[in-house]
C-alpha positions in Angstrom: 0.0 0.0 0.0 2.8 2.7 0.8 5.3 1.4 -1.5 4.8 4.1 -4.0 6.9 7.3 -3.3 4.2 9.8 -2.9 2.3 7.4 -0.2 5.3 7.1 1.6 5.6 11.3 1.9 1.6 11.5 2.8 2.3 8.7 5.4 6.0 10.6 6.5 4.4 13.7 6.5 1.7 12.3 8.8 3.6 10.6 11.1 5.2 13.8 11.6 2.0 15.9 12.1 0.5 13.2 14.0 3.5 13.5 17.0 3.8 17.2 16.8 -0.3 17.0 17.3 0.2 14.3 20.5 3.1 15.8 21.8 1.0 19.2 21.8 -1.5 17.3 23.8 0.4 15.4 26.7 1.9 19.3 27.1 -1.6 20.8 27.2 -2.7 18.1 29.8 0.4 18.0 31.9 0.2 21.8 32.1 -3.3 21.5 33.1 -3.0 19.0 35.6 -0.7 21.6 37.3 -1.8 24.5 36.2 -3.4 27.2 39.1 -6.3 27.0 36.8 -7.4 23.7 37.7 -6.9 24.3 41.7 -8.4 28.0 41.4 -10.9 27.0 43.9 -9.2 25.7 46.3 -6.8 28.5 46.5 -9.9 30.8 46.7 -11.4 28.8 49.7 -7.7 29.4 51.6 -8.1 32.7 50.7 -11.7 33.2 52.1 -10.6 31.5 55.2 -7.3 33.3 56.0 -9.2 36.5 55.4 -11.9 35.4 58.0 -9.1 34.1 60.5 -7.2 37.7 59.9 -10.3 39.3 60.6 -11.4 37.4 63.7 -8.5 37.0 65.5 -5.8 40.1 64.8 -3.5 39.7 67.6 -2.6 35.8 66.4 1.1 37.3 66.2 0.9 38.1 69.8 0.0 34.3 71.1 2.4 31.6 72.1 2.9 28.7 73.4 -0.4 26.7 75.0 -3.0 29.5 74.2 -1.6 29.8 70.4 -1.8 25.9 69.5 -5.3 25.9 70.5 -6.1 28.7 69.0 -4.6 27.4 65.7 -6.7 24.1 66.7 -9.7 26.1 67.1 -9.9 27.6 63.4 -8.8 24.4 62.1 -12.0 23.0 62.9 -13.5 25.4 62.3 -12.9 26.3 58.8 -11.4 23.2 57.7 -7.6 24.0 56.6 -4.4 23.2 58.6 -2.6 26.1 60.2 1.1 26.7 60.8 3.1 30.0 62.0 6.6 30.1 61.0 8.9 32.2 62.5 11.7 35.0 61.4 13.7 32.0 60.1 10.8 29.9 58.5 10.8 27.6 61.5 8.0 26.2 62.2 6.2 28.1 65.6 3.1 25.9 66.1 1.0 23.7 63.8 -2.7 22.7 64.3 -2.5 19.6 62.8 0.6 18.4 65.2 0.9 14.7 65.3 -2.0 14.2 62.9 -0.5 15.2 59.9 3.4 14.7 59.1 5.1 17.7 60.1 5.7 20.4 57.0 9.0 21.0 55.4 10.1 24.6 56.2 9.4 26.2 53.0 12.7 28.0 51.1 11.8 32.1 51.1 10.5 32.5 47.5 8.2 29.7 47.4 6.7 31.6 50.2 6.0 34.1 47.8 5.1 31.6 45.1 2.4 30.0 46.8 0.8 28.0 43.8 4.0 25.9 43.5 2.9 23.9 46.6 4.3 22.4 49.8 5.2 18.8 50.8 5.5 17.6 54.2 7.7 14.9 55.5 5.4 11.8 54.2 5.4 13.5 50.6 2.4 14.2 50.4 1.5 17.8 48.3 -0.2 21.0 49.8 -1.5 24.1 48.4 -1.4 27.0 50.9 -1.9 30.7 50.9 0.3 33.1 53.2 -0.1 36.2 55.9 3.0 37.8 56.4 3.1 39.0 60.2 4.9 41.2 62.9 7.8 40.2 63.8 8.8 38.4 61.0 6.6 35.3 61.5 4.1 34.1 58.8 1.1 32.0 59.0 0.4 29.3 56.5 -3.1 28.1 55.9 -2.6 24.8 54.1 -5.3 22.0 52.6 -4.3 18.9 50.7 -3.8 19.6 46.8 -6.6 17.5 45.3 -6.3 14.8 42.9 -7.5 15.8 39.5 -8.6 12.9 37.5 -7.5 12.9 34.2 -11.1 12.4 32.6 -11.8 15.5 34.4 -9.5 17.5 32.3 -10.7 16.3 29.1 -14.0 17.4 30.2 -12.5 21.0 31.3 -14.2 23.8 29.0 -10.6 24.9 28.3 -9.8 21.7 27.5 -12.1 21.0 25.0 -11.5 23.4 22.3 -7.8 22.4 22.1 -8.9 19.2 21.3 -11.3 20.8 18.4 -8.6 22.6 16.9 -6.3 19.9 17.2 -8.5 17.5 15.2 -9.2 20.9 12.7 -5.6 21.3 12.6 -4.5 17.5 12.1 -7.3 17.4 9.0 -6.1 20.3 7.6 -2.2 19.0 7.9 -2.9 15.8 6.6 -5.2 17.3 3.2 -1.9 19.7 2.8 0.2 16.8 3.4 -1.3 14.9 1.0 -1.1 17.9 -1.8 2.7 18.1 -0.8 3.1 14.4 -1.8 1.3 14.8 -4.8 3.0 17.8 -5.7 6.3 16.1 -5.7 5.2 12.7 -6.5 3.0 13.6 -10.1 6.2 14.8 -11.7 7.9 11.7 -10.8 5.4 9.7 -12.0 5.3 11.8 -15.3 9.0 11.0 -15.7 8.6 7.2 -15.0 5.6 6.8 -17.6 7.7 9.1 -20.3 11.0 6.7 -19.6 8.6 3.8 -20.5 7.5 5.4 -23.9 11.1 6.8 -24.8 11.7 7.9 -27.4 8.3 8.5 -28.6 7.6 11.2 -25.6 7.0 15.0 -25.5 9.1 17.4 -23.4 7.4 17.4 -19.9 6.0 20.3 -18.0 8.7 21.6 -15.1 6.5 21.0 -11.5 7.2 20.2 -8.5 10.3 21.5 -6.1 13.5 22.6 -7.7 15.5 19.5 -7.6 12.4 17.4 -9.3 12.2 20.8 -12.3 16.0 20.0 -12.6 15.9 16.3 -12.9 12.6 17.0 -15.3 15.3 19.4 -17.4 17.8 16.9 -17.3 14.8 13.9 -18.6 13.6 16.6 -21.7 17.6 17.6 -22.3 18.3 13.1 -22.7 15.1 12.8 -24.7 15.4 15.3 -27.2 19.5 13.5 -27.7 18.2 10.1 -27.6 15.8 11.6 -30.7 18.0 13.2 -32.4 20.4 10.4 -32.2 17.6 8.3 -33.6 17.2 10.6 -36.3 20.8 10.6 -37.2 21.0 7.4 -37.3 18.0 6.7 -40.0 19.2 9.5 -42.0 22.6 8.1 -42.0 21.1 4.4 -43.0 18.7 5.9 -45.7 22.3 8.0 -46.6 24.6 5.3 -47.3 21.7 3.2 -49.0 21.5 5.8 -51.2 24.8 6.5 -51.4 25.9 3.1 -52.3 22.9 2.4 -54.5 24.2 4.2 -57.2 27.5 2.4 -57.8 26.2 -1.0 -57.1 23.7 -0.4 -59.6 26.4 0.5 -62.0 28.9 -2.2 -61.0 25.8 -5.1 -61.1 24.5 -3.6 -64.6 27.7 -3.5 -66.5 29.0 -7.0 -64.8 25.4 -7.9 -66.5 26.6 -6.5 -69.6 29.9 -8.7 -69.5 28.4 -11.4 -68.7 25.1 -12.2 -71.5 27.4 -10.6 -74.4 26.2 -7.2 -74.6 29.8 -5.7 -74.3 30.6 -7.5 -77.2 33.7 -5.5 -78.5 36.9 -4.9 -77.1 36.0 -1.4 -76.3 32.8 -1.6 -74.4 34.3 -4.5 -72.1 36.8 -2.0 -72.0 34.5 0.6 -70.7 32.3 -2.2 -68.2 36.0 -2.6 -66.8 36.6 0.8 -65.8 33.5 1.7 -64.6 33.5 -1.4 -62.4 36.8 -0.2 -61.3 35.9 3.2 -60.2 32.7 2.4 -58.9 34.1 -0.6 -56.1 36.5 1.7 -56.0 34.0 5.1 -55.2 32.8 2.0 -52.6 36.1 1.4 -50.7 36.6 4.5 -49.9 33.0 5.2 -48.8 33.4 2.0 -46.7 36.7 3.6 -45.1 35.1 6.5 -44.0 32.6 5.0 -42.6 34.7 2.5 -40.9 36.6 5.8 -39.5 33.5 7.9 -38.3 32.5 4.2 -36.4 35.9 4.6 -34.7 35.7 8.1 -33.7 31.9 7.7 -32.8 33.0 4.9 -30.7 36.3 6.3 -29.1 38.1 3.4 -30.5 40.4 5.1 -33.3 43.9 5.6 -31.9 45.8 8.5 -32.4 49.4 8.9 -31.9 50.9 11.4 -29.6 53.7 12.9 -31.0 55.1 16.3 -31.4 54.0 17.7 -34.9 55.9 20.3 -36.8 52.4 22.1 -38.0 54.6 24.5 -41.0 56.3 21.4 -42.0 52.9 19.4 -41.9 51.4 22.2 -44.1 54.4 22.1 -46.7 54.0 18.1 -47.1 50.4 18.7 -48.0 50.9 21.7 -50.3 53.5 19.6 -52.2 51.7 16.3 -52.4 49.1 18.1 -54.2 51.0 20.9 -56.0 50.8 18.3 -59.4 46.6 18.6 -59.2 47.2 21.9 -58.6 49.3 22.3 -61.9 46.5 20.3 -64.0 44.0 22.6 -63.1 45.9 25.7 -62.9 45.5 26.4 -59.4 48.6 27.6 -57.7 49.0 26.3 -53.9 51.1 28.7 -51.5 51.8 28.5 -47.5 52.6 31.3 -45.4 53.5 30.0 -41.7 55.6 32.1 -39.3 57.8 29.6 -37.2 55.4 27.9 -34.6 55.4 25.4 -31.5 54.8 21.8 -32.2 51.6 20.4 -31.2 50.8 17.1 -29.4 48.7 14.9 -32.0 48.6 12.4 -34.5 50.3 13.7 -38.1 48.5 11.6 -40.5 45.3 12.1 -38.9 45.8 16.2 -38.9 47.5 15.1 -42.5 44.2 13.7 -43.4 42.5 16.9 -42.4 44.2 18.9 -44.2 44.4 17.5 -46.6 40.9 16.9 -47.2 40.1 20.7 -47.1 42.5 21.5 -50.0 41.3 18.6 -51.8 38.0 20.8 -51.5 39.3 23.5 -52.2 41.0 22.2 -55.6 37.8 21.1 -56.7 35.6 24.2 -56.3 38.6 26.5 -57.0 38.3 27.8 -60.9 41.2 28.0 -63.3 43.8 31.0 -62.4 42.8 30.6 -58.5 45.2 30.3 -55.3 44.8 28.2 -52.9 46.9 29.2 -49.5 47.6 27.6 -46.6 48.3 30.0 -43.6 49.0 29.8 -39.9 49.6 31.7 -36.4 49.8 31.4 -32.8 48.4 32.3 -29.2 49.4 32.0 -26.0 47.3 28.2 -26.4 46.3 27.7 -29.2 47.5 27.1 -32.9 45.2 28.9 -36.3 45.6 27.3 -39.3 43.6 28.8 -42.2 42.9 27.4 -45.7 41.5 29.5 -47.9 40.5 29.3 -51.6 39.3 32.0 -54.5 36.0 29.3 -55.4 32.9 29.9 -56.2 32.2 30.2 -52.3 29.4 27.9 -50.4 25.8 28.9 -50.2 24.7 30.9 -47.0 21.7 28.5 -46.0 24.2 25.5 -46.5 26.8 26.3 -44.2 25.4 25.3 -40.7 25.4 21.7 -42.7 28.2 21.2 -43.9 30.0 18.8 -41.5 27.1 17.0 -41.7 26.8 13.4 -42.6 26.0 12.9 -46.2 25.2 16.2 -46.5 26.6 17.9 -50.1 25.9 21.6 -50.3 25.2 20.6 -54.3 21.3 19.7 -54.2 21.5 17.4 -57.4 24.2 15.4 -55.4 25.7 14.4 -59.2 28.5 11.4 -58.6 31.9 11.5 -60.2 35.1 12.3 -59.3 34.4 15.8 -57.8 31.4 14.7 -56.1 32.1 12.0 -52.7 29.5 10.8 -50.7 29.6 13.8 -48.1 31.6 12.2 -45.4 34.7 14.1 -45.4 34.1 17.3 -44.2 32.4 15.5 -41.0 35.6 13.1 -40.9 37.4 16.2 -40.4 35.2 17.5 -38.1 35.5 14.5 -35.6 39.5 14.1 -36.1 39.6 18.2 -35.0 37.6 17.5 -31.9 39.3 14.6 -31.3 42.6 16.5 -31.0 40.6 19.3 -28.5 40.5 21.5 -31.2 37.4 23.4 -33.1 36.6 24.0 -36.9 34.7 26.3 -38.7 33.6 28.1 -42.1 33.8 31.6 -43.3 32.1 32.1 -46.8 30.8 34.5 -49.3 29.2 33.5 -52.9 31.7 34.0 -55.6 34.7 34.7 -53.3 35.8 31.9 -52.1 36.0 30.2 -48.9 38.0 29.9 -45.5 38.5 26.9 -43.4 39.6 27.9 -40.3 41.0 25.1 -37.4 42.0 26.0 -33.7 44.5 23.5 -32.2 45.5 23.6 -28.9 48.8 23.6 -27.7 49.4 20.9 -25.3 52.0 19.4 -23.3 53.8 16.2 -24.1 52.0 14.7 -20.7 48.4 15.9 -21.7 45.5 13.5 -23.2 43.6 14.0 -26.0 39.9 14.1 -26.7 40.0 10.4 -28.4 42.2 9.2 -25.4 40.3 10.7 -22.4 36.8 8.9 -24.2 38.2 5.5 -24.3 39.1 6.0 -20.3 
């Protein structure tokens, strides 16, 4: 029954309301069963009689010895309350109750003056009194026995009563906000269990409840809307490489086709079937290799050297390995690097990246362009630039472009200047890999600029790749 979270805060909260409620009581009663209130009479009957005593007998001060214990006696029976006269030093003078009673215990000088606190004579037993201060120091006590107040009295005392009304007001009132309290924290709980068991098809969930149940309902809505964008990533990126290697295995199967029944019947067209086989598995091996990569870096498995690289003389190797492309096209490559400090990394991989932007940049770059490879420094950080006179990328395709897939060319034509969109997000994940950022700068018909950050780490630091496999 009170397994569920919110029952078990209604039932804590009651528990808690419940004791504050009793402990409230016993208080209430004990103070009652002490209180002046509940001996008011009495006191008032000690009262009446010490004022008729005072009245009819005036010189009591002035008696001793024989004559003042019967006189004590005398009123005693009279009006029905024990009499005793203590003296300068509260010691007791004369007592009418003398070997009836058990003799009082000389009371300190302030409960004198405290009268409602009580007395208690030698057997224990408790006395209220009132007190008339005298000449000559003395004072005269005029004591009855405190009476016993049943319990079941109290509870029927008209004070009483009401307490006990607005205690059972109060503890239904406690326990109806209790149970909103439970329900206020509980609901959004609940929310967050059913909308786990639906993941991923759930909607973002209304913050309620305290802070620390908004937070963890922030934290739910911030996981769901990853775990559906992942999702969606990951069905673009089947339906991508479907598509993607559609095409060539179409054109590998059909001329294979054409080889085999006879159509290619001349030297030539087998020719032809053989090449475009060729290029095709080949179009597919690389495709297969960058996936096989992005896996890796997805995965944290891809290792990466760490080794100081010479970021000018990194620069310089890719410039030259693809200064004879450049040639062919007439595009001339040029790098302008001041001398720099080395940065921890993997070469080939920052190789790779590199070289994969000029590779770009060659084949958007029109006859009689430049191409140049440039670089600074920080404090931290390595900028290396590459930057090319093309034809530029298209404003609304720039926040896509390391994408999966993605090809800023809608009609996605294959061929040697087209790939299969995965290198610019190959790049993207070897940058971030090495702690370092990448981004775009372009304008229609003037070119582009690649720019990367790299930090510049010690030889005893970890990069991004080796920190995620830990």
């Amino acid at each position: 029954m009170f397994s569920s979270l919110r029952a078990r805060l209604w039932l804590s909260y009651a528990l808690v309301i419940v004791a504050a409620l009793l402990l409230t009581v016993v208080v209430l009663a004990l103070y009652l069963l002490r209180s002046p209130l509940a001996y008011r009479s009495t006191l008032l009957e000690l009262e009446a009689a010490r004022n008729v005593l005072i009245a009819s007998q005036p010189d009591l001060s002035s008696l001793s010895g024989v004559k003042l214990e019967s006189t004590l006696k005398t009123y005693d029976q009279a009006l029905g309350v024990r009499l005793v006269l203590l003296g300068d030093k509260r010691q007791v003078l004369a007592d009418s109750r003398i070997g009836a009673e058990a003799p009082i215990v000389a009371p300190r000088r302030f409960q004198i003056l405290q009268p409602t606190i009580g007395l208690r004579d030698e057997s224990g037993e408790n006395w209220l009194y009132v007190a008339e201060a005298l000449p000559e120091g003395r004072t005269l006590l005029l004591l009855t026995p405190r009476p016993r107040l049943p319990l079941l009295t109290i509870l029927r005392n008209d004070l009483f009563l009401p307490f006990v009304y607005a205690g059972a007001l109060a503890l239904a009132l406690s326990l109806f906000v209790a149970f909103g309290l439970a329900r206020w924290i509980g609901n959004p709980l609940q929310a967050l269990v059913s909308a786990s068991r639906q993941m991923p098809e759930t909607r973002p969930l209304a913050l309620r409840g305290p802070r620390e149940v908004q937070e963890l309902t922030g934290a739910f809505n911030e996981m769901s809307a990853r775990v559906n964008a992942t999702q969606k990533a990951q069905r673009e990126f089947v339906a991508n490489v479907s598509h993607e290697l559609k095409t060539p295995i179409t054109s590998i199967q059909g001329f294979a086709q054409a080889m085999q029944d006879g159509t290619a019947d001349t030297p030539e067209a087998r020719q032809q079937a053989a090449s475009v086989i060729q290029q095709e598995s080949g179009r597919m091996y690389r495709m297969v290799l960058d996936l096989l990569d992005l896996a890796r870096l997805d995965s944290g498995t891809l290792d990466l050297e760490r080794v100081p690289v010479d970021v000018p003389a990194l620069l310089n190797s890719v410039a030259e390995k693809f200064t004879p492309q450049a040639r062919t096209a007439g595009v001339s490559i040029q790098v302008v690097t001041p001398p720099l400090p080395s940065v921890i990394g993997d070469g080939d991989r920052l190789a790779q990246v590199f070289s994969n932007l000029v590779d770009n940049a060659l084949k958007y770059s029109p006859t009689g362009g430049s191409i140049t490879l440039s670089a600074s420094a920080d404090a931290s950080r390595i900028q290396v630039a590459v930057v090319d006179t093309g034809k530029g990328i298209p404003r609304e395709a720039q926040p896509y472009i390391f994408e999966r897939f993605y090809q800023a060319d809608p009609s996605r034509p294959g061929g040697k200047k087209h790939g299969a969109g995965l290198g610019l997000a190959i790049v993207q994940e070897i940058v971030r890999a090495h702690g370092g950022t990448i981004s775009v700068r372009s304008n229609p018909g003037e070119g582009s600029t690649f720019a990367v950050s790299l930090p510049i780490t010690r030889s005893d630091d970890t990069t991004a790749i080796s920190k995620r496999k830990k």
